[in-house]
N, C-alpha and C positions, 0 to 999 in steps of 0.2 A: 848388287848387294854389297854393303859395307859393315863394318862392325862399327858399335860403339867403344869408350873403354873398359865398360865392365863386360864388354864379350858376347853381350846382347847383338843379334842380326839386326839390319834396319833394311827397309823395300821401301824404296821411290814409287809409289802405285802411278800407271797413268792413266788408268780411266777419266773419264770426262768426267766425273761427279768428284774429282778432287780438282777443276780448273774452279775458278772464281768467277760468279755469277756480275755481271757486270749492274744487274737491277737492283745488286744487296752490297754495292761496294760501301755504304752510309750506313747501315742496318743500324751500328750501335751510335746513328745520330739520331735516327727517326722517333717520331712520334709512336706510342703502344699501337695505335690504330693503321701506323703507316707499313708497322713493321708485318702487322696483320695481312693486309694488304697487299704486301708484296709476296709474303707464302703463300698466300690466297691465290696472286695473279699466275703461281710459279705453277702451283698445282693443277690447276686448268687446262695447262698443256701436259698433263701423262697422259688423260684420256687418248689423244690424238698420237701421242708415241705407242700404247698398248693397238690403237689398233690399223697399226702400221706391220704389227707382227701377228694378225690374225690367222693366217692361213701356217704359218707356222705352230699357234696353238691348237689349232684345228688337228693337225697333223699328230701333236704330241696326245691329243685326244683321244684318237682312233688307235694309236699304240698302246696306251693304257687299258681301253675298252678290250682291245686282243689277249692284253695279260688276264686282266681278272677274267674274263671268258673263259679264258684255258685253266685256269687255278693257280694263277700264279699274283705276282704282289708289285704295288708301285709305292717305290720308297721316295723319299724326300731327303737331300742329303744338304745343309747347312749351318753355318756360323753365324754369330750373332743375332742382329737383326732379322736376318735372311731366314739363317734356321727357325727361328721363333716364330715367324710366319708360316714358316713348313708346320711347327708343332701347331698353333691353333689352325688350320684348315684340317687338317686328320682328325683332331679332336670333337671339332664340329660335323663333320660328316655323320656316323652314326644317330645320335640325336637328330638330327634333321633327316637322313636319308632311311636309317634305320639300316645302315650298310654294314656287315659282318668287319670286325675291329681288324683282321689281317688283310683287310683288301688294300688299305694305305698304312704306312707305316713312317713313321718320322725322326729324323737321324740327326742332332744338335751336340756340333763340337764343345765336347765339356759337360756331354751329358743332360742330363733333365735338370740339374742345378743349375746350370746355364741359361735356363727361362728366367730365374728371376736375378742371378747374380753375375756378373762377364766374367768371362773364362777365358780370357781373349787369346792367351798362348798359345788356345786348345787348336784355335782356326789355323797356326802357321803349322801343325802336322802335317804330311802329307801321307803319313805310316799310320795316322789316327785314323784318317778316314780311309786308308785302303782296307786293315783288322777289319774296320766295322762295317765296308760292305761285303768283305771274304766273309763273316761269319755268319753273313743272313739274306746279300742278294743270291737270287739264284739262274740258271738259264731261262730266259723268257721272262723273268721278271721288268721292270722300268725304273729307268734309277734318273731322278730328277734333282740336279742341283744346280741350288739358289747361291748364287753369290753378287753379290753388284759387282764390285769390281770385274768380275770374270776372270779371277785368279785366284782364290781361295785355297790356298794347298792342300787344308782339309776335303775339300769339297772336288778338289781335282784327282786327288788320290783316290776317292771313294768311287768317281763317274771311270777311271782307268779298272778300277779292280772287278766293278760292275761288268763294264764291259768287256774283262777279258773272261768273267764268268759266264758270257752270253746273253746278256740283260743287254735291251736297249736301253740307251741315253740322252737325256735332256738336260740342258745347261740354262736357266732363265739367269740374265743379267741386263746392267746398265750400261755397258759396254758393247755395242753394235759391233766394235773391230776387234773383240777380244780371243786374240791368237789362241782360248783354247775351242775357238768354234772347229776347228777343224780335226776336231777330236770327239765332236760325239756325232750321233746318229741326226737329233732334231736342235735349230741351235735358234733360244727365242733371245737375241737383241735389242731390249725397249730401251730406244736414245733417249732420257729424259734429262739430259745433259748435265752442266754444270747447280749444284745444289745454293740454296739461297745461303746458308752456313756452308761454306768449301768444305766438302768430304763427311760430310753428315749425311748418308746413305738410309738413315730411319725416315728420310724425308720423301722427297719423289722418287729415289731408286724403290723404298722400303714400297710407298704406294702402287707404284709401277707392277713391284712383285705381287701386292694385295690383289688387285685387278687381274693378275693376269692366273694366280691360285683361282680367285673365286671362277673365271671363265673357265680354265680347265676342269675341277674336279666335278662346279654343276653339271657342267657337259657332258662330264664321261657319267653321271646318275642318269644325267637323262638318257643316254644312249642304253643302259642298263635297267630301261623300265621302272626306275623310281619315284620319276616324274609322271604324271597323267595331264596332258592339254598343259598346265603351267602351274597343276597343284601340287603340294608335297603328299603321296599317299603314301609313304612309308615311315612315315615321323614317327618318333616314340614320342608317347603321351606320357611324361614322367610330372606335371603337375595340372595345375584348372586350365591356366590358361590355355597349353596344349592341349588339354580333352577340348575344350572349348571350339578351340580351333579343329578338331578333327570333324564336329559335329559340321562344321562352316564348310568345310570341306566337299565332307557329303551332300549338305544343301546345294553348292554350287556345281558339282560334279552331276547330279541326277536328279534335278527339278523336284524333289520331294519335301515336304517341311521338317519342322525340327523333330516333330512327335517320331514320324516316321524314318526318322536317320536314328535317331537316340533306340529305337526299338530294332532296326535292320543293324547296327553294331553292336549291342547287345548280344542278337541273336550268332552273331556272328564271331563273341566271344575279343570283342574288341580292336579284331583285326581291320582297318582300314579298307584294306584293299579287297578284300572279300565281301565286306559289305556293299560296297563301291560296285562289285561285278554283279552280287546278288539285283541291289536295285537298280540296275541299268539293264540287265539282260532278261529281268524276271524269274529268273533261277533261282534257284534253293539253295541256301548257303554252301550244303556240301556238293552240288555240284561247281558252284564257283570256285571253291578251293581245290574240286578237280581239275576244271578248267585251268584255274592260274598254274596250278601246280605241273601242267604237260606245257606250257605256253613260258615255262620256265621265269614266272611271276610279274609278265608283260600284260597291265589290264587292257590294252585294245587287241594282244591276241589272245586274251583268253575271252576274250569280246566274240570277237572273230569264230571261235569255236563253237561259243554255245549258239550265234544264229545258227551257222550250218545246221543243227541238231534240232532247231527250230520248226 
Protein backbone atom coordinates (compact mmCIF):
# COMPACT_ATOMS: atom_id res chain seq x y z
CA UNK A 1 0.00 0.00 0.00
CA UNK A 2 1.09 3.45 -1.02
CA UNK A 3 -0.24 6.79 -0.68
CA UNK A 4 -1.01 9.30 -3.10
CA UNK A 5 -0.36 13.24 -2.58
CA UNK A 6 -3.47 14.18 -1.22
CA UNK A 7 -3.22 11.29 1.40
CA UNK A 8 -5.61 9.16 -0.29
CA UNK A 9 -4.53 5.06 0.28
CA UNK A 10 -3.97 3.25 -3.15
CA UNK A 11 -3.99 -1.14 -3.26
CA UNK A 12 -2.31 -2.85 -6.27
CA UNK A 13 -5.36 -5.58 -6.34
CA UNK A 14 -3.96 -8.94 -7.78
CA UNK A 15 -6.74 -10.85 -8.56
CA UNK A 16 -7.01 -12.36 -11.82
CA UNK A 17 -9.85 -10.12 -13.11
CA UNK A 18 -7.48 -7.09 -12.94
CA UNK A 19 -4.82 -9.25 -15.61
CA UNK A 20 -5.72 -8.31 -19.17
CA UNK A 21 -7.81 -10.52 -21.21
CA UNK A 22 -5.56 -11.32 -24.21
CA UNK A 23 -9.01 -11.92 -26.67
CA UNK A 24 -10.01 -8.06 -25.81
CA UNK A 25 -6.39 -6.60 -26.32
CA UNK A 26 -8.29 -4.53 -29.89
CA UNK A 27 -11.61 -4.18 -28.10
CA UNK A 28 -11.57 -0.40 -28.93
CA UNK A 29 -10.52 -1.46 -32.64
CA UNK A 30 -13.45 -3.83 -33.18
CA UNK A 31 -16.35 -3.74 -34.91
CA UNK A 32 -19.94 -3.13 -32.46
CA UNK A 33 -20.71 -6.82 -33.39
CA UNK A 34 -17.09 -8.03 -32.74
CA UNK A 35 -16.87 -6.36 -29.59
CA UNK A 36 -20.27 -8.24 -28.93
CA UNK A 37 -18.81 -11.17 -29.72
CA UNK A 38 -16.03 -11.39 -27.72
CA UNK A 39 -18.22 -10.61 -24.22
CA UNK A 40 -20.28 -13.10 -25.56
CA UNK A 41 -17.49 -15.75 -26.16
CA UNK A 42 -15.86 -14.57 -22.48
CA UNK A 43 -19.22 -15.33 -20.84
CA UNK A 44 -19.64 -18.94 -21.96
CA UNK A 45 -16.99 -19.89 -19.96
CA UNK A 46 -18.51 -18.85 -16.07
CA UNK A 47 -20.86 -21.58 -16.65
CA UNK A 48 -17.89 -24.09 -16.55
CA UNK A 49 -15.86 -22.13 -13.73
CA UNK A 50 -19.33 -21.98 -11.39
CA UNK A 51 -19.47 -25.45 -11.73
CA UNK A 52 -16.14 -26.29 -10.77
CA UNK A 53 -17.15 -25.06 -7.31
CA UNK A 54 -20.33 -27.05 -6.99
CA UNK A 55 -19.75 -29.17 -4.20
CA UNK A 56 -18.50 -26.32 -2.28
CA UNK A 57 -21.95 -24.44 -2.87
CA UNK A 58 -23.63 -27.68 -1.96
CA UNK A 59 -21.81 -27.37 1.34
CA UNK A 60 -22.63 -23.66 1.89
CA UNK A 61 -26.17 -24.91 1.23
CA UNK A 62 -26.59 -27.38 3.93
CA UNK A 63 -25.14 -24.64 6.43
CA UNK A 64 -27.61 -22.23 5.72
CA UNK A 65 -30.57 -24.83 5.58
CA UNK A 66 -29.15 -25.72 9.59
CA UNK A 67 -29.31 -21.81 10.33
CA UNK A 68 -32.79 -21.05 9.28
CA UNK A 69 -33.94 -24.47 10.84
CA UNK A 70 -32.68 -23.60 14.06
CA UNK A 71 -34.05 -19.77 13.97
CA UNK A 72 -31.46 -18.19 12.98
CA UNK A 73 -30.44 -15.80 9.82
CA UNK A 74 -28.14 -15.83 6.62
CA UNK A 75 -26.78 -12.54 5.85
CA UNK A 76 -25.10 -11.43 2.82
CA UNK A 77 -22.23 -9.18 3.30
CA UNK A 78 -20.89 -6.91 0.07
CA UNK A 79 -19.47 -3.91 -1.93
CA UNK A 80 -20.49 -2.64 -4.97
CA UNK A 81 -21.28 -4.84 -7.55
CA UNK A 82 -20.97 -7.77 -5.41
CA UNK A 83 -23.28 -6.34 -2.54
CA UNK A 84 -25.92 -5.27 -5.14
CA UNK A 85 -26.28 -8.76 -6.15
CA UNK A 86 -26.52 -9.83 -2.51
CA UNK A 87 -29.47 -7.07 -2.25
CA UNK A 88 -31.45 -8.28 -5.33
CA UNK A 89 -31.33 -12.18 -4.43
CA UNK A 90 -32.94 -11.42 -0.69
CA UNK A 91 -35.25 -9.24 -2.29
CA UNK A 92 -36.50 -11.67 -4.61
CA UNK A 93 -36.66 -14.58 -2.42
CA UNK A 94 -40.11 -13.68 -0.55
CA UNK A 95 -42.10 -12.84 -3.62
CA UNK A 96 -41.21 -16.05 -5.21
CA UNK A 97 -40.62 -18.32 -2.27
CA UNK A 98 -42.96 -16.63 -0.04
CA UNK A 99 -40.08 -17.01 2.61
CA UNK A 100 -40.40 -14.89 6.00
CA UNK A 101 -38.23 -11.36 5.29
CA UNK A 102 -35.58 -12.39 8.32
CA UNK A 103 -34.47 -15.57 7.06
CA UNK A 104 -31.94 -13.57 4.50
CA UNK A 105 -30.81 -10.49 5.14
CA UNK A 106 -28.42 -8.07 2.89
CA UNK A 107 -25.51 -5.92 4.05
CA UNK A 108 -24.11 -3.19 1.19
CA UNK A 109 -21.26 -1.02 2.04
CA UNK A 110 -22.67 2.41 1.87
CA UNK A 111 -25.90 1.41 2.77
CA UNK A 112 -29.12 1.04 0.58
CA UNK A 113 -27.94 4.40 -1.32
CA UNK A 114 -25.31 2.36 -2.58
CA UNK A 115 -27.67 0.28 -4.98
CA UNK A 116 -28.24 3.07 -7.00
CA UNK A 117 -25.33 5.51 -6.42
CA UNK A 118 -21.28 4.17 -5.52
CA UNK A 119 -20.12 4.65 -2.25
CA UNK A 120 -16.87 3.21 -3.12
CA UNK A 121 -14.81 4.48 0.20
CA UNK A 122 -17.45 2.60 1.92
CA UNK A 123 -15.95 -1.00 0.51
CA UNK A 124 -12.15 -0.04 1.85
CA UNK A 125 -13.66 -0.03 5.79
CA UNK A 126 -12.76 -2.79 7.50
CA UNK A 127 -14.53 -1.13 10.95
CA UNK A 128 -17.76 -0.74 8.49
CA UNK A 129 -18.27 -4.07 8.10
CA UNK A 130 -17.10 -5.46 11.38
CA UNK A 131 -20.22 -2.49 13.35
CA UNK A 132 -22.38 -4.05 10.91
CA UNK A 133 -22.09 -7.74 11.42
CA UNK A 134 -21.58 -7.03 15.54
CA UNK A 135 -24.86 -5.45 15.42
CA UNK A 136 -26.99 -8.00 13.77
CA UNK A 137 -24.97 -11.54 13.01
CA UNK A 138 -25.57 -13.73 15.74
CA UNK A 139 -24.27 -17.32 17.01
CA UNK A 140 -25.51 -19.90 14.46
CA UNK A 141 -26.24 -17.51 12.18
CA UNK A 142 -24.18 -17.64 8.07
CA UNK A 143 -22.56 -14.78 7.03
CA UNK A 144 -21.83 -14.93 3.16
CA UNK A 145 -19.37 -12.54 1.49
CA UNK A 146 -19.27 -11.38 -1.95
CA UNK A 147 -16.35 -9.87 -3.09
CA UNK A 148 -14.42 -10.56 -6.50
CA UNK A 149 -11.39 -9.53 -5.75
CA UNK A 150 -11.41 -11.64 -2.44
CA UNK A 151 -10.21 -8.86 -0.47
CA UNK A 152 -12.79 -6.33 0.29
CA UNK A 153 -12.01 -4.89 3.71
CA UNK A 154 -15.49 -4.26 4.23
CA UNK A 155 -16.48 -7.58 3.47
CA UNK A 156 -13.49 -9.17 5.35
CA UNK A 157 -14.16 -7.34 8.56
CA UNK A 158 -17.82 -8.31 8.53
CA UNK A 159 -16.91 -12.38 7.64
CA UNK A 160 -14.08 -11.94 10.94
CA UNK A 161 -16.79 -10.27 13.32
CA UNK A 162 -19.41 -12.86 12.10
CA UNK A 163 -17.16 -15.38 12.92
CA UNK A 164 -15.87 -14.46 16.18
CA UNK A 165 -19.58 -14.15 16.97
CA UNK A 166 -20.06 -17.89 16.24
CA UNK A 167 -21.77 -17.53 12.77
CA UNK A 168 -20.51 -19.59 10.08
CA UNK A 169 -18.66 -18.28 7.07
CA UNK A 170 -18.69 -18.02 3.37
CA UNK A 171 -16.57 -16.05 1.05
CA UNK A 172 -17.86 -16.35 -2.78
CA UNK A 173 -15.16 -14.66 -5.22
CA UNK A 174 -13.13 -14.40 -8.46
CA UNK A 175 -10.11 -15.21 -6.98
CA UNK A 176 -9.46 -19.11 -6.50
CA UNK A 177 -6.08 -18.30 -4.43
CA UNK A 178 -7.42 -15.44 -2.40
CA UNK A 179 -5.43 -15.70 0.97
CA UNK A 180 -8.63 -14.74 2.79
CA UNK A 181 -9.84 -18.52 2.05
CA UNK A 182 -8.27 -19.57 4.86
CA UNK A 183 -10.22 -17.56 7.12
CA UNK A 184 -13.61 -18.76 6.70
CA UNK A 185 -15.50 -22.07 7.18
CA UNK A 186 -16.75 -22.66 3.23
CA UNK A 187 -14.55 -20.90 0.59
CA UNK A 188 -16.40 -20.71 -3.06
CA UNK A 189 -13.54 -19.75 -5.68
CA UNK A 190 -15.00 -19.31 -9.37
CA UNK A 191 -11.82 -18.70 -11.60
CA UNK A 192 -13.44 -16.84 -14.37
CA UNK A 193 -10.33 -15.16 -14.91
CA UNK A 194 -9.10 -12.20 -16.57
CA UNK A 195 -12.17 -9.73 -17.58
CA UNK A 196 -12.74 -8.52 -21.26
CA UNK A 197 -12.36 -4.69 -19.79
CA UNK A 198 -9.29 -5.30 -17.09
CA UNK A 199 -10.88 -5.04 -13.75
CA UNK A 200 -14.39 -4.59 -14.64
CA UNK A 201 -15.78 -7.31 -12.06
CA UNK A 202 -19.73 -6.26 -13.11
CA UNK A 203 -18.77 -8.58 -15.92
CA UNK A 204 -17.86 -12.44 -15.42
CA UNK A 205 -16.79 -12.09 -11.84
CA UNK A 206 -20.44 -10.10 -11.26
CA UNK A 207 -22.10 -13.28 -13.39
CA UNK A 208 -20.06 -15.85 -11.70
CA UNK A 209 -21.57 -14.32 -8.30
CA UNK A 210 -25.29 -14.29 -10.14
CA UNK A 211 -25.04 -18.03 -10.76
CA UNK A 212 -23.63 -18.96 -8.02
CA UNK A 213 -26.61 -16.72 -5.62
CA UNK A 214 -29.36 -18.06 -7.75
CA UNK A 215 -27.90 -21.97 -7.12
CA UNK A 216 -27.47 -21.27 -3.48
CA UNK A 217 -30.56 -19.55 -2.11
CA UNK A 218 -33.04 -21.87 -4.81
CA UNK A 219 -31.32 -24.81 -3.12
CA UNK A 220 -31.69 -23.95 0.37
CA UNK A 221 -35.99 -23.16 -0.59
CA UNK A 222 -35.90 -26.31 -1.89
CA UNK A 223 -34.39 -28.13 0.85
CA UNK A 224 -36.98 -25.94 3.00
CA UNK A 225 -40.08 -27.27 1.41
CA UNK A 226 -40.87 -24.31 -0.76
CA UNK A 227 -40.46 -26.17 -3.79
CA UNK A 228 -42.96 -29.20 -4.73
CA UNK A 229 -41.36 -31.63 -7.81
CA UNK A 230 -39.94 -28.14 -9.61
CA UNK A 231 -43.05 -25.85 -8.84
CA UNK A 232 -43.04 -22.63 -6.84
CA UNK A 233 -45.89 -23.47 -4.22
CA UNK A 234 -45.28 -20.69 -1.98
CA UNK A 235 -45.28 -17.71 -4.34
CA UNK A 236 -47.10 -14.62 -3.33
CA UNK A 237 -49.79 -13.88 -5.75
CA UNK A 238 -49.37 -9.90 -5.67
CA UNK A 239 -50.84 -9.32 -9.39
CA UNK A 240 -52.87 -11.46 -12.55
CA UNK A 241 -50.17 -12.85 -13.93
CA UNK A 242 -49.14 -14.53 -10.57
CA UNK A 243 -52.75 -15.52 -9.71
CA UNK A 244 -52.59 -16.96 -13.14
CA UNK A 245 -49.76 -18.75 -12.57
CA UNK A 246 -50.85 -20.14 -9.26
CA UNK A 247 -53.86 -21.62 -10.94
CA UNK A 248 -51.10 -23.33 -13.69
CA UNK A 249 -49.49 -24.58 -10.75
CA UNK A 250 -52.29 -26.39 -9.42
CA UNK A 251 -53.21 -27.92 -12.85
CA UNK A 252 -49.76 -29.36 -13.29
CA UNK A 253 -49.15 -30.27 -9.70
CA UNK A 254 -52.68 -32.51 -9.52
CA UNK A 255 -54.07 -33.42 -12.87
CA UNK A 256 -57.33 -31.47 -12.26
CA UNK A 257 -58.69 -28.55 -14.57
CA UNK A 258 -58.81 -25.05 -14.28
CA UNK A 259 -62.66 -25.11 -12.79
CA UNK A 260 -61.38 -27.35 -10.26
CA UNK A 261 -58.15 -25.67 -9.01
CA UNK A 262 -59.88 -22.08 -9.23
CA UNK A 263 -62.72 -23.74 -6.74
CA UNK A 264 -60.00 -26.14 -4.44
CA UNK A 265 -57.99 -22.48 -3.75
CA UNK A 266 -60.88 -20.58 -3.24
CA UNK A 267 -61.92 -22.86 -0.83
CA UNK A 268 -58.82 -22.97 0.62
CA UNK A 269 -58.69 -19.11 1.04
CA UNK A 270 -55.87 -18.64 -1.48
CA UNK A 271 -53.30 -20.62 0.07
CA UNK A 272 -51.31 -22.61 -2.55
CA UNK A 273 -50.03 -25.16 -0.68
CA UNK A 274 -53.14 -26.22 0.93
CA UNK A 275 -55.01 -26.43 -1.92
CA UNK A 276 -52.13 -28.31 -3.56
CA UNK A 277 -52.46 -31.20 -0.45
CA UNK A 278 -56.30 -30.96 -0.30
CA UNK A 279 -56.44 -32.07 -4.19
CA UNK A 280 -53.72 -34.42 -4.25
CA UNK A 281 -54.64 -36.46 -0.94
CA UNK A 282 -58.47 -35.87 -1.19
CA UNK A 283 -58.60 -34.33 2.21
CA UNK A 284 -60.55 -31.53 3.28
CA UNK A 285 -58.89 -28.33 3.31
CA UNK A 286 -58.64 -28.16 7.04
CA UNK A 287 -57.20 -31.21 7.41
CA UNK A 288 -54.37 -30.28 4.82
CA UNK A 289 -53.45 -27.25 6.69
CA UNK A 290 -53.33 -29.85 9.67
CA UNK A 291 -51.32 -31.90 7.80
CA UNK A 292 -48.89 -29.23 6.42
CA UNK A 293 -48.95 -27.55 9.59
CA UNK A 294 -47.23 -31.07 11.83
CA UNK A 295 -45.03 -31.81 8.59
CA UNK A 296 -43.75 -28.33 9.33
CA UNK A 297 -45.07 -26.90 5.72
CA UNK A 298 -43.19 -29.94 3.64
CA UNK A 299 -46.24 -30.98 0.97
CA UNK A 300 -44.78 -34.59 0.35
CA UNK A 301 -44.78 -34.85 4.18
CA UNK A 302 -47.79 -33.72 4.75
CA UNK A 303 -48.61 -36.05 1.79
CA UNK A 304 -47.16 -38.73 3.66
CA UNK A 305 -49.48 -38.16 6.66
CA UNK A 306 -52.70 -38.09 5.37
CA UNK A 307 -52.11 -41.65 3.48
CA UNK A 308 -51.22 -43.30 6.62
CA UNK A 309 -54.75 -41.90 7.93
CA UNK A 310 -56.09 -43.26 4.81
Amino acid sequence: MTAEADGRAVVRVGSPTERRNPDSVDLDLMSTRDVVRVINDADRTVPTAVAAVLDEIAAAVDRAVAAIRSGRRVHYFGAGTSGRLGVLDVAELPPTFNSPEDWFCAHLAGGTGAVFRPVEDAEDSVDGGTREAAECVRSGDLAVGLAASGRTPYVLGALRAARAAGAGTVLVTADPRAAAAREVDIFIGVDTGPEVVSGSTRMKAATAQKLVLNAFSTAVMVRLGRVYSNLMIDMVATNAKLRGRMISILEEATGYGEEGCRRALADADGDLKVALVALVSGASVAEARGALARAAGQVRGALALLAEQM
